[in-house]
Backbone and ligand atoms as CSV (ligand in chain L), in Angstrom:
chain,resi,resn,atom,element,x,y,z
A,1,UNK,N,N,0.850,-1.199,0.000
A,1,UNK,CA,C,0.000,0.000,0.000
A,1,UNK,C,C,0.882,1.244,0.000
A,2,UNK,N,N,1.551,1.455,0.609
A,2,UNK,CA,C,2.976,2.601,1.011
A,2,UNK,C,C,3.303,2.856,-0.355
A,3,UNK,N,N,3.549,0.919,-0.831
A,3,UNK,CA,C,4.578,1.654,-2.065
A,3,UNK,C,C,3.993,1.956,-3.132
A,4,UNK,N,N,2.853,1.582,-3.370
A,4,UNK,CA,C,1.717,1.574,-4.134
A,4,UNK,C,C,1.639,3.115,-4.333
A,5,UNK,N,N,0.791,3.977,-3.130
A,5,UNK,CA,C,1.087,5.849,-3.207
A,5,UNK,C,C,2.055,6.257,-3.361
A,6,UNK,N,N,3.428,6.049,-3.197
A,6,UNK,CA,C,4.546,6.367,-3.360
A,6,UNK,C,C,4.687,6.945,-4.817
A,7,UNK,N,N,4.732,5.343,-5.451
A,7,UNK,CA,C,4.829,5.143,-7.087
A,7,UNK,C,C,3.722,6.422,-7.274
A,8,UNK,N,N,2.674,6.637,-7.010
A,8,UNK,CA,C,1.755,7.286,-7.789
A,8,UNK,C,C,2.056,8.709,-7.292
A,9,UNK,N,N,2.612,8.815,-6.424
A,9,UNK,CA,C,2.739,10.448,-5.771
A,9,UNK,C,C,4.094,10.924,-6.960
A,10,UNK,N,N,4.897,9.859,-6.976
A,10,UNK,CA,C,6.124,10.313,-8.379
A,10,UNK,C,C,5.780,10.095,-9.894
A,11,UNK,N,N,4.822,9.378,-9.780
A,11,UNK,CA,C,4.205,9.499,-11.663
A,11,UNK,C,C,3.683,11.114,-11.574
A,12,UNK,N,N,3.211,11.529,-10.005
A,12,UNK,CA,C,1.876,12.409,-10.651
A,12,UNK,C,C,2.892,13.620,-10.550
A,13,UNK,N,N,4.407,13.475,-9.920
A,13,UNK,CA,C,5.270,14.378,-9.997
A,13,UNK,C,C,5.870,15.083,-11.219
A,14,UNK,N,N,6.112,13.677,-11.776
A,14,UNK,CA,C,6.444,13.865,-12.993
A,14,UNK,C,C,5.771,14.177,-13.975
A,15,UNK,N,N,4.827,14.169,-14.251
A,15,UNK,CA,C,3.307,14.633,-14.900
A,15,UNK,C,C,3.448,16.225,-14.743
A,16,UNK,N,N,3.183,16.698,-13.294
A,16,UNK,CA,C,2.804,17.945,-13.416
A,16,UNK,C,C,4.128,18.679,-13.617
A,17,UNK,N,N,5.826,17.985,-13.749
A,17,UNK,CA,C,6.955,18.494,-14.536
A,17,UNK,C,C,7.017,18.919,-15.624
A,18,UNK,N,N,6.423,17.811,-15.920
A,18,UNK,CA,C,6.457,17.575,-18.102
A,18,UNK,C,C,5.494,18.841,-18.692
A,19,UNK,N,N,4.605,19.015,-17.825
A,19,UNK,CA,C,3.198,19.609,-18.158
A,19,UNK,C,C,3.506,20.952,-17.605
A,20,UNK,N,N,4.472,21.428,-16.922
A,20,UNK,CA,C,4.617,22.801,-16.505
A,20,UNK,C,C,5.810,23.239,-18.036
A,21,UNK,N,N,6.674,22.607,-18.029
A,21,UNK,CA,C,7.728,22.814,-19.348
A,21,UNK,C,C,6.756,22.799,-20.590
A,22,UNK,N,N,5.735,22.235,-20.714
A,22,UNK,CA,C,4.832,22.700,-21.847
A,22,UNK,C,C,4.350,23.540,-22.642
A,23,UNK,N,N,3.955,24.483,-23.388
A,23,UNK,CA,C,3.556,25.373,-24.050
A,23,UNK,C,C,2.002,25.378,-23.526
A,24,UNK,N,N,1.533,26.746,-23.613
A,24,UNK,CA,C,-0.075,27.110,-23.432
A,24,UNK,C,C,-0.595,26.232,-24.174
A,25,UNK,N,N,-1.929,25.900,-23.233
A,25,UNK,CA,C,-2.800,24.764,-23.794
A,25,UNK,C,C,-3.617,24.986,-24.970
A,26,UNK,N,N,-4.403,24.541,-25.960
A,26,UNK,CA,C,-4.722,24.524,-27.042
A,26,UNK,C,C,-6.047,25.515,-26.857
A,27,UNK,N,N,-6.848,26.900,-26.959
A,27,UNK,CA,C,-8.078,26.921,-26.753
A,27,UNK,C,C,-9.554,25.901,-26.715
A,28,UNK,N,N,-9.982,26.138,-25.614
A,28,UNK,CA,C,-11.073,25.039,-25.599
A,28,UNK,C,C,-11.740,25.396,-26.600
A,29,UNK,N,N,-12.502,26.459,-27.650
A,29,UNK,CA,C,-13.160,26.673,-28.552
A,29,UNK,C,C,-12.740,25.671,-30.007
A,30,UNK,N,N,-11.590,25.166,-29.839
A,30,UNK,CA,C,-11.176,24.653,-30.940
A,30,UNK,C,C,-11.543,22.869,-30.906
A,31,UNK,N,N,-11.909,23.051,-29.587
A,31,UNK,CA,C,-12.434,21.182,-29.296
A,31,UNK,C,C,-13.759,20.893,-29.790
A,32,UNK,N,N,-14.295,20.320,-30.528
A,32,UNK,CA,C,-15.491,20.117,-30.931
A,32,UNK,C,C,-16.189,19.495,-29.390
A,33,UNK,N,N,-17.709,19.916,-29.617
A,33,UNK,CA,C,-18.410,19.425,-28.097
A,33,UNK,C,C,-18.853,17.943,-28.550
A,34,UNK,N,N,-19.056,17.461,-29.545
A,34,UNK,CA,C,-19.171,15.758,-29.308
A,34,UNK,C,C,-17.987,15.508,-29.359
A,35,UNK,N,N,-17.280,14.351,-28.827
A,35,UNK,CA,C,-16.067,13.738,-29.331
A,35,UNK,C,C,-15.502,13.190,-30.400
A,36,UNK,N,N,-14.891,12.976,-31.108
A,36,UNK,CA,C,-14.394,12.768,-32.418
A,36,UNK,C,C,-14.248,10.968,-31.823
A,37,UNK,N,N,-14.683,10.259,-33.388
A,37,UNK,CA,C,-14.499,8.722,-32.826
A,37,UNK,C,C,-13.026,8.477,-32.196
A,38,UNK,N,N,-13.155,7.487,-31.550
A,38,UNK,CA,C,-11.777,7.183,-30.777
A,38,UNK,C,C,-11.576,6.131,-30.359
A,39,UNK,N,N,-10.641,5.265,-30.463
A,39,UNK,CA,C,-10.078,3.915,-30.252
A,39,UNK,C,C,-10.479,3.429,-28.688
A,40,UNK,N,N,-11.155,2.472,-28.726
A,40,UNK,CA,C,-10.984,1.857,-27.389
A,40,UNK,C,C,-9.994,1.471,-26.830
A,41,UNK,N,N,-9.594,0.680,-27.447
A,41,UNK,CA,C,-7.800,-0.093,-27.121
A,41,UNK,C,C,-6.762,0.686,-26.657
A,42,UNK,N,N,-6.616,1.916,-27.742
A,42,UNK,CA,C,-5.684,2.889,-27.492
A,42,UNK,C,C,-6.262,3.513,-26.450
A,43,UNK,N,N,-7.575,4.263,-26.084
A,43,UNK,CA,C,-7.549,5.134,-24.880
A,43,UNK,C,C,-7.458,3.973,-23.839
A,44,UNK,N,N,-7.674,2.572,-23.934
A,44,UNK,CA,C,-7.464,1.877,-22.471
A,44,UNK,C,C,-5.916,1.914,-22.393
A,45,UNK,N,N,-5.104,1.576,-23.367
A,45,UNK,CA,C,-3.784,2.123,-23.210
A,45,UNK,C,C,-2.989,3.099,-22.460
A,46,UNK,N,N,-3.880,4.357,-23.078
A,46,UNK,CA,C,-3.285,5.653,-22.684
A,46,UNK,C,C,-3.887,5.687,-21.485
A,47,UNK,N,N,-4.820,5.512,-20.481
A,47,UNK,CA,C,-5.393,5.671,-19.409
A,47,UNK,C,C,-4.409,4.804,-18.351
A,48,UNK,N,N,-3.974,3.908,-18.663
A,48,UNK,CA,C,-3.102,3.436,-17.924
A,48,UNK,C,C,-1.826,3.844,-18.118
A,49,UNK,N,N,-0.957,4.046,-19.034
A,49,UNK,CA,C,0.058,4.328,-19.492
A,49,UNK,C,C,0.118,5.818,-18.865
A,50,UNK,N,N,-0.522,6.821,-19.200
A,50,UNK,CA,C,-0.736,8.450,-18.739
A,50,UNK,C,C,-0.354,8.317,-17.247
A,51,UNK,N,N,-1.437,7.733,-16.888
A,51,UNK,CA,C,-1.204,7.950,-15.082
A,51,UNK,C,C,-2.917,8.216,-14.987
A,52,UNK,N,N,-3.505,8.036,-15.797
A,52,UNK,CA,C,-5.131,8.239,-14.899
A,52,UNK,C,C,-5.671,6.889,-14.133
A,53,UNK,N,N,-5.410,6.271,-14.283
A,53,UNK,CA,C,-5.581,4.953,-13.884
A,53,UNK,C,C,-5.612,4.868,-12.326
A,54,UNK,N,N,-4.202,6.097,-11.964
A,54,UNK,CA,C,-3.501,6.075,-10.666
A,54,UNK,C,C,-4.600,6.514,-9.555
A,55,UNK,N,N,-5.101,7.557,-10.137
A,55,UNK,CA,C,-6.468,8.265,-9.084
A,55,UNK,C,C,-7.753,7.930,-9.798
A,56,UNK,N,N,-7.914,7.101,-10.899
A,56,UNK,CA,C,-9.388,6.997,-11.182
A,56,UNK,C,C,-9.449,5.575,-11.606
A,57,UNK,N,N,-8.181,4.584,-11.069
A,57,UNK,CA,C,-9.069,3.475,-11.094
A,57,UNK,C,C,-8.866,3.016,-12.659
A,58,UNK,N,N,-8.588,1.914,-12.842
A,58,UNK,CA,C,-8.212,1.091,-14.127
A,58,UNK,C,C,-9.787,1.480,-14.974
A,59,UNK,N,N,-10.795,0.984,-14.164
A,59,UNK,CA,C,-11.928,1.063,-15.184
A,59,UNK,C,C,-12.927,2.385,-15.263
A,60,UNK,N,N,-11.633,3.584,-14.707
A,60,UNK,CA,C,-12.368,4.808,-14.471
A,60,UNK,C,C,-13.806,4.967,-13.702
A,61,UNK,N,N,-14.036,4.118,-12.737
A,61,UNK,CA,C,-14.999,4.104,-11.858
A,61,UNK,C,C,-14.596,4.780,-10.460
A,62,UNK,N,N,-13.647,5.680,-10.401
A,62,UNK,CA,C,-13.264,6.459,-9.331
A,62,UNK,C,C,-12.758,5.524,-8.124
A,63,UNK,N,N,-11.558,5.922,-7.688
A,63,UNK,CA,C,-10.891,5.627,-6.407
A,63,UNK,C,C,-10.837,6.370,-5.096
A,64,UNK,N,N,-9.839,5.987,-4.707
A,64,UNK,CA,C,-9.405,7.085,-3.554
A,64,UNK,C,C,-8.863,8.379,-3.807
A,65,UNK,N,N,-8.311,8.600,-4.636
A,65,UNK,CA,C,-8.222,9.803,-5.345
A,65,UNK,C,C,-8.314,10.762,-6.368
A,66,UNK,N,N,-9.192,9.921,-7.182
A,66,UNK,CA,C,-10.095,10.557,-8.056
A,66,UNK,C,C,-11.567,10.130,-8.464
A,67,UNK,N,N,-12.179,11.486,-8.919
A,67,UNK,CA,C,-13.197,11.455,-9.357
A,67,UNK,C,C,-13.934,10.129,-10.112
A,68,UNK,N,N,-15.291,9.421,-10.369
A,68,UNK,CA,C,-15.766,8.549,-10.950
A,68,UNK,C,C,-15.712,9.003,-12.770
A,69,UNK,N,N,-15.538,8.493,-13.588
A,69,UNK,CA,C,-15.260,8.611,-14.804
A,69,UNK,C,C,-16.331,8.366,-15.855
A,70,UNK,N,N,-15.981,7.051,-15.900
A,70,UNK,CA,C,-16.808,5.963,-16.668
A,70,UNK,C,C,-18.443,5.062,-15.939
A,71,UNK,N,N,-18.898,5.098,-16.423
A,71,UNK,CA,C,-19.676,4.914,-18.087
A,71,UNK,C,C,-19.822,6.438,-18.686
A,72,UNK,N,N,-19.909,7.508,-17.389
A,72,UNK,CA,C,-20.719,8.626,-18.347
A,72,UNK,C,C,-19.781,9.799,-18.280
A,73,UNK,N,N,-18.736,10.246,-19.034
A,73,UNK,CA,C,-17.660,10.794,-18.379
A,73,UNK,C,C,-18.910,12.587,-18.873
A,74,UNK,N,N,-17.948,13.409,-18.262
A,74,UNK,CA,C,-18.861,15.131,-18.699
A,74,UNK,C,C,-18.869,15.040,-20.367
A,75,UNK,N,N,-19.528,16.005,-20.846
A,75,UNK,CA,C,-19.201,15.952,-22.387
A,75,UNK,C,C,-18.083,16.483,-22.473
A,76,UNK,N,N,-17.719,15.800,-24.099
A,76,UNK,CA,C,-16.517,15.913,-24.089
A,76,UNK,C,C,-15.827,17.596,-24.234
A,77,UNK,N,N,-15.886,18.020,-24.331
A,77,UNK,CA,C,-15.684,19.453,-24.690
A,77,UNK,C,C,-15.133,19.934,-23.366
A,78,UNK,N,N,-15.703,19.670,-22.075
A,78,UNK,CA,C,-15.822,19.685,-21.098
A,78,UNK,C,C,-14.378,19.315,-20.238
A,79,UNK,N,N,-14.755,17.600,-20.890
A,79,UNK,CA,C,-13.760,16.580,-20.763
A,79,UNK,C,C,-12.206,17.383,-20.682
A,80,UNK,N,N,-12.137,17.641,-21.946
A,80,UNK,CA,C,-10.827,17.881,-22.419
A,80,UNK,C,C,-10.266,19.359,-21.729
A,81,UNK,N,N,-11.603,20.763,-21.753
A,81,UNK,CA,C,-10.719,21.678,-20.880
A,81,UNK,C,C,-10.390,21.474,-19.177
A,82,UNK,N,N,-11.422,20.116,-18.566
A,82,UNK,CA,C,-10.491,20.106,-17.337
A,82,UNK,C,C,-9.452,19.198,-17.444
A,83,UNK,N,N,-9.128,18.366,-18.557
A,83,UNK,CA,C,-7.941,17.862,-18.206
A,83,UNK,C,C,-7.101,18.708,-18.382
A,84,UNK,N,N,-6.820,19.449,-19.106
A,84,UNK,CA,C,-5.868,20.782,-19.865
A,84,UNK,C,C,-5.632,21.612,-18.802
A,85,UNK,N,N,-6.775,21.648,-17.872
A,85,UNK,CA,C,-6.450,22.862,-16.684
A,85,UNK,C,C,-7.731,22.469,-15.961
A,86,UNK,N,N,-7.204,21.286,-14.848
A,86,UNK,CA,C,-8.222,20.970,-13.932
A,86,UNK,C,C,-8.223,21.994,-12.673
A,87,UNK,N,N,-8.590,21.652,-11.786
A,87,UNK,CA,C,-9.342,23.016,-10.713
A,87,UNK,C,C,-8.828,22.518,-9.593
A,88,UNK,N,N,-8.663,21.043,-9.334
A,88,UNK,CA,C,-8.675,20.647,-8.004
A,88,UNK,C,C,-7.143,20.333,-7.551
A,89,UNK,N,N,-6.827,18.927,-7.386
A,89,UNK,CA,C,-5.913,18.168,-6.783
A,89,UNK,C,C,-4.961,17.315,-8.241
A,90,UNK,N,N,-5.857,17.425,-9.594
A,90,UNK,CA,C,-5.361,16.717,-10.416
A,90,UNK,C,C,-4.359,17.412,-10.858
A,91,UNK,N,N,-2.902,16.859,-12.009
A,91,UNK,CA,C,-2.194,17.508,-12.407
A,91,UNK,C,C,-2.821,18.222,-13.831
A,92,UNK,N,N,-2.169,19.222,-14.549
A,92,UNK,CA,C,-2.661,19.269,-16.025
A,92,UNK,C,C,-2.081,18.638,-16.815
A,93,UNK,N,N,-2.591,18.234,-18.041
A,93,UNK,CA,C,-2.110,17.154,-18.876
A,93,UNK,C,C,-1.971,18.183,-20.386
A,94,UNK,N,N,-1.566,19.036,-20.634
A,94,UNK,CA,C,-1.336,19.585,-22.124
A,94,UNK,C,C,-1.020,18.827,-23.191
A,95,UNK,N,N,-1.371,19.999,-24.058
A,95,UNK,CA,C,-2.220,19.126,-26.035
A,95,UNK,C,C,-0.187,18.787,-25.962
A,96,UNK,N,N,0.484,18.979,-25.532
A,96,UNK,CA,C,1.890,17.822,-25.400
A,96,UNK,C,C,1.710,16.674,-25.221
A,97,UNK,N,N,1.514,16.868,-24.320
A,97,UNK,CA,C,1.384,15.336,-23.162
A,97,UNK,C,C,0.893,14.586,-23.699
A,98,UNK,N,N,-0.386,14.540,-24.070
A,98,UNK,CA,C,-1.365,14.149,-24.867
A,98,UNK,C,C,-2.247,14.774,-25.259
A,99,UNK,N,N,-2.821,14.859,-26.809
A,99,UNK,CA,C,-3.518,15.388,-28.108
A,99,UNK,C,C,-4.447,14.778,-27.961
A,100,UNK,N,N,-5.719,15.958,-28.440
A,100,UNK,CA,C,-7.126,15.918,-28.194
A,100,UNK,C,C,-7.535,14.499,-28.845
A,101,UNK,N,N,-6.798,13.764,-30.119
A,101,UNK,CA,C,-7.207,12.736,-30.682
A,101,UNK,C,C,-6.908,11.888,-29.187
A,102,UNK,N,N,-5.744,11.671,-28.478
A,102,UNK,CA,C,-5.595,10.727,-28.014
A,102,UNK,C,C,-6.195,11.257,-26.520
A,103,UNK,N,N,-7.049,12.103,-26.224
A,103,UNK,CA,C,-8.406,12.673,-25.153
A,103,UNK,C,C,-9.510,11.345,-25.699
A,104,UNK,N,N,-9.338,11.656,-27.261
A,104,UNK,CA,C,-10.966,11.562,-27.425
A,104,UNK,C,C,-10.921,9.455,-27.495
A,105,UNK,N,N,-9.464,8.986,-28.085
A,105,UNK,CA,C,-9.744,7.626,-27.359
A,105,UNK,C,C,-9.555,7.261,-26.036
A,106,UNK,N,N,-9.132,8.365,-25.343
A,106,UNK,CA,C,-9.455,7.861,-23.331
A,106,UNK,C,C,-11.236,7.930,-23.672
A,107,UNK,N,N,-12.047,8.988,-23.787
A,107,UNK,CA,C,-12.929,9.259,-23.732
A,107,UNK,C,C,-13.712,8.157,-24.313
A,108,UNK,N,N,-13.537,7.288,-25.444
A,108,UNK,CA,C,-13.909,6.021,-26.093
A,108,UNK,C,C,-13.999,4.961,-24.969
A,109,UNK,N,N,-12.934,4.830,-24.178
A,109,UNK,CA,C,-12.509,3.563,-23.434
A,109,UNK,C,C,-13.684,3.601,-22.223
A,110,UNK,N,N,-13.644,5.002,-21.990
A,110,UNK,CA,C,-14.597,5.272,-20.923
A,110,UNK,C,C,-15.851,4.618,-21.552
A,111,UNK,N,N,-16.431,5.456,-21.975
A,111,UNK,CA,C,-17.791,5.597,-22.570
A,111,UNK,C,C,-17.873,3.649,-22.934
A,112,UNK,N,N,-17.153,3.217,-23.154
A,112,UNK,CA,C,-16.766,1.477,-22.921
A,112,UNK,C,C,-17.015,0.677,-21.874
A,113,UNK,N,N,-16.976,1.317,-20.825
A,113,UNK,CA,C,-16.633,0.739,-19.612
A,113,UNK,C,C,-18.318,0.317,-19.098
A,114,UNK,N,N,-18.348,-1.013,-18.338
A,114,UNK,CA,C,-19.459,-0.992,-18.283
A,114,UNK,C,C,-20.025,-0.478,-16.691
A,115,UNK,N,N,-21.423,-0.234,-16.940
A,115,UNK,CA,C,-21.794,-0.185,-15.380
A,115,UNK,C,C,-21.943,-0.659,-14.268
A,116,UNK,N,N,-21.513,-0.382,-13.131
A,116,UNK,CA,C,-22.479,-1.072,-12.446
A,116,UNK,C,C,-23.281,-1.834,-11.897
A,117,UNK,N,N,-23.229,-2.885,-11.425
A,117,UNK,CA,C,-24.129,-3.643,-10.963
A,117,UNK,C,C,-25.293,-3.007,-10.002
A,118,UNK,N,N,-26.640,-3.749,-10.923
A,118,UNK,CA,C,-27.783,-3.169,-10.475
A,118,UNK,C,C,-28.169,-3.589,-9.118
A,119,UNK,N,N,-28.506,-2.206,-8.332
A,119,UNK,CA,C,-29.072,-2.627,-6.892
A,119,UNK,C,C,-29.615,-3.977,-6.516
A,120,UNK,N,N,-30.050,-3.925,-7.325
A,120,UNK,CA,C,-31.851,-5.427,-7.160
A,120,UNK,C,C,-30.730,-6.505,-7.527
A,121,UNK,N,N,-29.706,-6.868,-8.285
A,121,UNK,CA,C,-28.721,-7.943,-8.696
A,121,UNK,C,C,-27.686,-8.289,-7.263
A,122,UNK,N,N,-28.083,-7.952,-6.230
A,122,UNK,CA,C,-27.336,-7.669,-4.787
A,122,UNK,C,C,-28.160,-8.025,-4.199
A,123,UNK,N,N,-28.470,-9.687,-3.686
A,123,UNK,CA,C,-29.346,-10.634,-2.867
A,123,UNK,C,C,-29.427,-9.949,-2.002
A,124,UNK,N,N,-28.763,-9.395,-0.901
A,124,UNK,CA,C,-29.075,-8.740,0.316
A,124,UNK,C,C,-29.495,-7.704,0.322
A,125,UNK,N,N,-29.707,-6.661,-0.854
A,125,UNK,CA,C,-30.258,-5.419,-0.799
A,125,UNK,C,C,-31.591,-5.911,-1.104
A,126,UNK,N,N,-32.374,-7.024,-1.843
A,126,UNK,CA,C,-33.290,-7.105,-2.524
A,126,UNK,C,C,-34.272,-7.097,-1.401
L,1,HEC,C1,C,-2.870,12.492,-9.338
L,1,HEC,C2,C,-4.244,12.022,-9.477
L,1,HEC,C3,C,-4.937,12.148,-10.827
L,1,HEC,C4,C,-4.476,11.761,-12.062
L,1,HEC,C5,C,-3.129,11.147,-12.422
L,1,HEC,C6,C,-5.566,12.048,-12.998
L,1,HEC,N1,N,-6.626,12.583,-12.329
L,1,HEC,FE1,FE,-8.367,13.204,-13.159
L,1,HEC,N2,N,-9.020,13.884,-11.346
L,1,HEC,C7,C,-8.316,13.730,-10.162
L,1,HEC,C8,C,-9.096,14.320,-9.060
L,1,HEC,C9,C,-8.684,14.351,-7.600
L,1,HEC,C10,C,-10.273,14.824,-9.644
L,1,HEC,C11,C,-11.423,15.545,-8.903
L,1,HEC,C12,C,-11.309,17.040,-9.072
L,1,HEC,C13,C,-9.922,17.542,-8.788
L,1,HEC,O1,O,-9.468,17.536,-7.616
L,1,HEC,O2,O,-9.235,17.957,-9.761
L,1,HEC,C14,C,-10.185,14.547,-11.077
L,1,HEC,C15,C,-11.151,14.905,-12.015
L,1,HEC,C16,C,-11.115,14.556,-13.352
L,1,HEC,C17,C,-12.124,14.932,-14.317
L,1,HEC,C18,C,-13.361,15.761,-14.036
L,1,HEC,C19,C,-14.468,14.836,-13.642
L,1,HEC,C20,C,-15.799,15.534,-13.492
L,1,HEC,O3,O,-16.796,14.795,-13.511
L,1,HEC,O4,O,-15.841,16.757,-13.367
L,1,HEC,C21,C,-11.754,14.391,-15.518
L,1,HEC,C22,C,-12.511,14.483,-16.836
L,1,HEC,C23,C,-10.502,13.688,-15.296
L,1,HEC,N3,N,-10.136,13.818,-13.964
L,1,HEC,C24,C,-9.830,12.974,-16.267
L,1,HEC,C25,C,-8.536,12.453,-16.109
L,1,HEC,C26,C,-7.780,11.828,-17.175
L,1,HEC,C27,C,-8.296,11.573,-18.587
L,1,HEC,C28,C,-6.562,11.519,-16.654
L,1,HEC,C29,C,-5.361,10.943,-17.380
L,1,HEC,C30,C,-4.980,11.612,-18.607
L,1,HEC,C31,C,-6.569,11.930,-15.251
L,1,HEC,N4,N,-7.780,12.476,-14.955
L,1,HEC,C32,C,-5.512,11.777,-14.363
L,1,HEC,C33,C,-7.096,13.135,-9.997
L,1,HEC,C34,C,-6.286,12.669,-11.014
């Protein structure tokens, strides 16, 4: 567990390094508000590979330190200016780091992910 946050406290170090040496982020006006199609495979890739995985959980269903994701992530338009310049605790991820194409297959992988198990499918809640 220790080393587990550790590892993730120095990915997310290095993240918000790479991403400060970056150039200004791309205007959000230039992101289309549906998402452009996008690879499942590749955004399950990049979701792990990036470092989102670290605070939101392999199947983007939210952890201990991040937000719930998947099945219904914000629209995308949305999507993409808080990753570019989130508000909270997350690092920013600039059109460097990763390009709105490779946003819009995280955003695929999500929108992939399935839900949930239904209340009533939970013998003891029934
Ligand atoms: C170091 C932890 C961390 C990493 C890494 C991280 N996030 Fe986050 N993310 C958060 C936290 C915490 C929040 C909740 C708001 C906040 O504090 O920024 C959040 C919020 C979000 C939101 C807004 C959710 C909403 O419903 O408003 C999106 C979208 C998001 N993250 C996407 C991503 C993607 C995509 C990646 C990888 C490219 C990523 N995050 C990597 C911690 C992280």
């Amino acid at each position: 567990m220790m080393m587990r946050s550790t590892i993730g406290a120095a990915i997310a170090a290095a993240v918000m390094v790479h991403a400060a040496a970056a150039p200004q982020t791309t205007p959000p006006a230039q992101t289309p508000a549906t998402a452009p199609a996008g690879d499942v495979e590749k955004g399950k890739t990049l979701f792990t590979k990036n470092g989102c995985y670290q605070c939101h959980n392999y199947e983007g269903h939210g952890g201990a330190a991040g937000a719930r994701l998947a099945p219904n992530p914000i629209p995308f338009r949305a999507f993409v200016t808080y990753v570019r310049a989130p508000k909270g605790d997350m690092p920013p991820y600039t059109a460097k780091v990763m390009s709105d194409q490779e946003l819009a297959d995280v955003y695929a992988f999500l929108r992939s992910r399935p839900r949930p198990p239904a209340v009533s499918s939970l013998p003891l809640l029934r």
